[in-house]
Phi, psi and omega in degrees: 000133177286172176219134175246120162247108203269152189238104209239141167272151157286105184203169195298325179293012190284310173320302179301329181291304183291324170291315183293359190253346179278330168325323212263111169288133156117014208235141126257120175259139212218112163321037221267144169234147187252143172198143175299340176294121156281134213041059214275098184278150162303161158228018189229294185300159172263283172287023146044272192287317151297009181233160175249139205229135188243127184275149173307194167049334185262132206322330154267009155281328193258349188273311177317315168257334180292325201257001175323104234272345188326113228270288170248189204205106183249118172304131131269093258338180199280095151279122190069031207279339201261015191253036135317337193266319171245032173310097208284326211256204175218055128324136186302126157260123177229141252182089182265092175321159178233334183125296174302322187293321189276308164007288200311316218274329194267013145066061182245140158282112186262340161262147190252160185291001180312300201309291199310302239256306192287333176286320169325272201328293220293312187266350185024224175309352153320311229301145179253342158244127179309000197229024170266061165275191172194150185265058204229113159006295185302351181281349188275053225226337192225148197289339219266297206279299149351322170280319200293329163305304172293341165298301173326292181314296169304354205279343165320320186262142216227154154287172181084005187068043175203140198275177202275352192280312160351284186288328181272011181285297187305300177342290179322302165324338177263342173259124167305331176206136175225194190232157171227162188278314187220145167350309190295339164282309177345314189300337187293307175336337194274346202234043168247072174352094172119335191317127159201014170284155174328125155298114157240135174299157156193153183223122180285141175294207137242142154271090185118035182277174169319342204235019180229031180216107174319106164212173187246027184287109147263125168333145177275147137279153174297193205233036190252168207241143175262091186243137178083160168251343200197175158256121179204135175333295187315350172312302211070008191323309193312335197275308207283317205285324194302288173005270197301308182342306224264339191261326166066068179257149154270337178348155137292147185253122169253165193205100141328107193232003180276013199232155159115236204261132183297113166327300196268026168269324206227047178294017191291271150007261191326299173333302181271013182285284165331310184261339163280313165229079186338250201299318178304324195278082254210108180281177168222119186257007189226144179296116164262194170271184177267355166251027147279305162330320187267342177294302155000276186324307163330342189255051154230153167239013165221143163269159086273123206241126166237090163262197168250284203298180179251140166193171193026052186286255243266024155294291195291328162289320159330285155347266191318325190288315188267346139122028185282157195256089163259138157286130173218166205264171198293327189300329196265140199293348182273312171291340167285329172294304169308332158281333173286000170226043150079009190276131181294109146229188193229184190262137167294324166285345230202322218248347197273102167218145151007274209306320204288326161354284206281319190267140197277129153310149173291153169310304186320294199295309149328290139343282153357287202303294173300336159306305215289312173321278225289294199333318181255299222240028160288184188279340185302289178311331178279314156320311157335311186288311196277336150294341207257299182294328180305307179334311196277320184292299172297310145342312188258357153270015176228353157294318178306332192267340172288318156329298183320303193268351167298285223289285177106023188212181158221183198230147182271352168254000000 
């Protein structure tokens, strides 16, 4: 029997993860979540009793990764990624990316000036994301832009006499295989100093899911516009509201806000929702369920995602499924993949006007959309995917172990 130890952040996508993996005969799974707190309760997972949850720093925190008997050992991103470095044993690692986890080291900019300008005000010297620069000296000009300096720069430093780009040169070398949400990220890869693991696919599921009984039926939709997946900086929400402004649309604006940043720490958003479009504007602010959630969606017939990063993929499927007109912005790699595999969607910089607003995808263009959705994210289709890798994963931890008992050593290929 193989043993998967898994390493999971608290987040909502965990639930899905652990079903998809309970599926798999031959497999025994161990569930780990790390937190600095003591008696630390989840707030996101759901399956509780399936999961184990180990405080840092404590001795079974350091027993667990240094010495792991686990053939392999899977990231649901890299949480905790430098004590991979102290790794006793060898075991396969793979590193199922989220989008966020990779950011830090290849320095991309996520924020449009809308997002930056509102948050400056708000936060002066507060500010909390590291990932708006430039490289040029001259950005130092200001208190706002000066934190952003100094966050970074700390965040640069590591114990041991080794920065943080050091320790993680080393990480890299050590995972064997990872996952990206769409292809297209994998290419960001090239430009991670030590980097060399393998592309293996894996796709988180749904439960119950949406996408696996075909037809070509659609719903009527509300007539309300969708901006964001989170409260989260990486929205550009602030970017998107000038936008709708600017247009003199009636639409309702809804805005998911329960996952991420606390509303009522971080009431700025809201503020400027309410005074651009009063009454329309109606944020959601509290956690539902996922078939309440998906009811939510239905009363829009437009989504807007203005991300950079790949973020809210099962969102944007949602969309695409129920026959919603979605923007995504041209930076982010879920639209270039997605306009190359003929899927409608439009641009947040080029395409957000009045008219595309009020026109509906065609019935053709619907159809279109719900192939591409069933085709990669049915339960068949994901099953497929996720077999193939697990396949792949266990072939190569049972070379190792074979390697092992020649040798008495191991190898990292």
């Amino acid at each position: 029997m193989i043993s998967i130890l898994h390493i999971v952040p608290d987040d909502k996508f965990i639930d899905f993860v652990i079903d998809d993996f309970a599926r798999h005969s031959g497999i025994k799974n161990e569930f780990v979540l790390f937190s600095a707190s003591p008696g630390y309760k989840p707030l996101h997972i759901k399956r509780t009793n399936e999961i184990k949850i180990v405080e840092t720093n404590s001795e079974e925190y350091l027993k667990i990764y240094a010495n792991t008997q686990s053939h392999i050992v899977i990231y649901h991103s890299l949480t905790h990624p430098f004590i991979i470095n102290d790794l006793k044993t060898k075991p396969i690692i793979y590193w199922i990316t989220w989008g966020h986890d990779y950011q830090p080291i290849i320095k991309q900019n996520l924020l449009k000036p809308k997002t930056i300008e509102l948050y400056q005000v708000v936060h002066k010297t507060t500010f909390k994301e590291p990932l708006a620069y430039k490289k040029k000296n001259t950005i130092l000009k200001n208190n706002f832009t000066r934190t952003l300096h100094r966050l970074l720069r700390n965040t640069l430093k590591k114990p041991n006499g080794q920065n943080y780009r050091q320790q993680l040169e080393k990480v890299y070398k050590r995972i064997d295989y990872c996952s990206t949400v769409v292809p297209h990220e994998y290419s960001f890869f090239n430009k991670i100093p030590g980097f060399r693991a393998r592309h293996l696919s894996y796709k988180i599921g749904f439960v119950n899911n949406p996408f696996s009984s075909y037809n070509n039926r659609f719903e009527t939709l509300g007539e309300a516009i969708l901006v964001g997946n989170s409260y989260t900086y990486t929205n550009n929400h602030p970017d998107v509201f000038y936008q709708l402004k600017n247009l003199n649309i009636s639409n309702v604006i809804i805005v998911p806000l329960s996952y991420g940043l606390n509303p009522s720490e971080h009431p700025e958003l809201i503020d400027l929702g309410k005074s651009m479009f009063g009454d329309r504007f109606q944020p959601v602010l509290d956690f539902v369920s996922f078939e309440a959630y998906n009811a939510m969606l239905k009363k829009s017939k437009v989504a807007i995602f203005n991300h950079i990063r790949q973020q809210a993929v099962g969102n944007i499927l949602i969309m695409l499924w129920q026959g919603s007109k979605v923007f995504l912005s041209e930076l982010s790699p879920v639209y270039k993949y997605m306009k190359e595999q003929g899927v409608f969607i439009y641009s947040v910089e080029n395409d957000l006007t009045a008219e595309n607003i009020e026109t509906a995808l065609t019935q053709a263009q619907k159809q279109t959309n719900r192939k591409y959705v069933f085709s990669t994210y049915s339960e068949k289709a994901i099953e497929t995917t996720n077999n193939h890798s697990l396949r792949v994963l266990a072939r190569k931890a049972k070379q190792r172990l074979i390697y092992k008992k020649i040798t008495g050593t191991f190898n990292y290929r």
